[in-house]
C-alpha positions as CSV (number, residue, x, y, z in Angstrom):
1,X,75.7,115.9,131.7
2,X,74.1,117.6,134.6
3,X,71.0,115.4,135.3
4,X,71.0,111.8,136.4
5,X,69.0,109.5,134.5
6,X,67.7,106.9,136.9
7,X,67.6,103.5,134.9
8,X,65.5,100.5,136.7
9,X,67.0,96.9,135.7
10,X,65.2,93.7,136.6
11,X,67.3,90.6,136.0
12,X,67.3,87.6,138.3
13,X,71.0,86.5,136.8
14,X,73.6,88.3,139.1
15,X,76.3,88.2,136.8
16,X,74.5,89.9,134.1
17,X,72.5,92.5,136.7
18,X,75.9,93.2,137.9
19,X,77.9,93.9,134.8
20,X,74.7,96.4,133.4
21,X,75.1,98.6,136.7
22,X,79.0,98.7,136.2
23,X,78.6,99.8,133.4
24,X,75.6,101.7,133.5
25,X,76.8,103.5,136.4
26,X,80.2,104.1,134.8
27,X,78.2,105.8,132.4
28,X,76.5,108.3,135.1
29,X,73.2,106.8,135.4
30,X,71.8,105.9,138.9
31,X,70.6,102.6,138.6
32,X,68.2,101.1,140.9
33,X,67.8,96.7,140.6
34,X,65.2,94.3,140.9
35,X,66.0,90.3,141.2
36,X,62.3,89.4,139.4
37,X,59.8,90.7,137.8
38,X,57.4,91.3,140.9
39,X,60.1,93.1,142.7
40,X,60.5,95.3,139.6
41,X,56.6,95.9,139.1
42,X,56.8,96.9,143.4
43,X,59.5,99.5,142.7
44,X,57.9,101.3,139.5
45,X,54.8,101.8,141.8
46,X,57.2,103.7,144.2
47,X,59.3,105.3,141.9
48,X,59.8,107.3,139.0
49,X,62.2,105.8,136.3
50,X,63.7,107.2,133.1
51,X,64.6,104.0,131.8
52,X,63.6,100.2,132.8
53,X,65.9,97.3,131.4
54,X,63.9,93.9,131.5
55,X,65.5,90.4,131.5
56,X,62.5,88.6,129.5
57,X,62.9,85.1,131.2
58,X,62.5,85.2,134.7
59,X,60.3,83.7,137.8
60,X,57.0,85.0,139.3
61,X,56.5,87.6,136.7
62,X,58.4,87.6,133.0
63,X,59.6,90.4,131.5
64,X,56.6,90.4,129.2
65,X,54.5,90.5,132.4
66,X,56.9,93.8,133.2
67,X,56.4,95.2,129.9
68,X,53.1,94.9,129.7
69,X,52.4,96.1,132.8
70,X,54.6,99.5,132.4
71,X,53.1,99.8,129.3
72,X,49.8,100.0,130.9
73,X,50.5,101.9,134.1
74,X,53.5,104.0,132.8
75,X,53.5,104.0,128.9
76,X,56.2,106.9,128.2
77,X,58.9,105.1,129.9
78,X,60.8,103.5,127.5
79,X,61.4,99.7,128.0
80,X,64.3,97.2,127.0
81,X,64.0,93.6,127.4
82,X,66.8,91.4,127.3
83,X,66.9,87.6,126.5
84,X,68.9,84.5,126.2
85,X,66.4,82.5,124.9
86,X,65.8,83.3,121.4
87,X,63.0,84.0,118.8
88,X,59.6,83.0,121.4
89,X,60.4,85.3,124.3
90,X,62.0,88.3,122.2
91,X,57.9,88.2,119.8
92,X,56.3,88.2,123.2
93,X,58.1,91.2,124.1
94,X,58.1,93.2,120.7
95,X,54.0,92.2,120.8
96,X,53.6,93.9,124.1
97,X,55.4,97.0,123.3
98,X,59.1,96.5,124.1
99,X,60.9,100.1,122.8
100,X,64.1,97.8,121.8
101,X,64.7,93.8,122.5
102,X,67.9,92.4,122.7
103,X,69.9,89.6,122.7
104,X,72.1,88.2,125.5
105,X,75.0,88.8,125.6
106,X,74.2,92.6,125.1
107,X,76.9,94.2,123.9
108,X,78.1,97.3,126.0
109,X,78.4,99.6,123.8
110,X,75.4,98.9,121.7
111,X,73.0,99.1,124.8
112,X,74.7,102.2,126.0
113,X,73.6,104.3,122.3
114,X,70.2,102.3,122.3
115,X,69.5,103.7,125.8
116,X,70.4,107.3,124.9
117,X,68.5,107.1,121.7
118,X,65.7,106.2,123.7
119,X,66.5,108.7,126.4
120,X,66.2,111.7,124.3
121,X,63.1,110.4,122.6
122,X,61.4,109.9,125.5
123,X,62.7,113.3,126.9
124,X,61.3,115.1,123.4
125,X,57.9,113.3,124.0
126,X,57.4,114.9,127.7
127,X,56.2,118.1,127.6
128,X,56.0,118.7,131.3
């Protein structure tokens, strides 16, 4: 694979942030992280992602605030929220566009084809 994909994850659990970029980066993605939502929404006005992994439940903004807002600013970068907390959170997300919401714990594997799926989707849909 000669070009990095650069994913952006927000996720205020450490444990969970730090397993994705393990294995995430393992994987050969750069990964750039957020702690919250507002430091996520800071970073995707700086920078260009390919990718942004969303924890759904978190403080200052949610991951339905992130969501919403990429879809807005940034709507061909493809978005996966992540949550804990069952069936309320995961509608919010879908309703505001969400590519893909899953459940925690997200299984390694799984996320790794989801994000590739969704990679060469989004890559087929840019036509710069």
């Amino acid at each position: 694979m000669a070009e990095s994909r650069t994913i952006l994850i927000i996720e205020d659990d450490a444990d969970v942030l730090s397993m994705l970029v393990k294995h995430l980066t393992r994987e050969n993605y750069t990964v750039i992280t957020a702690a919250d939502g507002m430091e996520g929404l800071k970073k995707l006005e700086t920078e260009t992602y390919d990718l942004v992994i969303t924890d759904i439940v978190m403080p200052y903004v949610s991951g339905v605030g992130v969501v919403s807002a990429i879809k807005e600013k940034k709507p061909l970068i493809p978005v996966i929220a992540i949550t804990g907390f069952g069936k309320e959170p995961e509608a919010a997300a879908i309703e505001k566009k969400a590519d893909l919401v899953l459940a925690k714990p997200v299984r390694m594997s799984m996320l790794k084809d989801q994000i590739e799926t969704l990679l060469s989707r989004s890559r087929g849909e840019k036509s710069s």
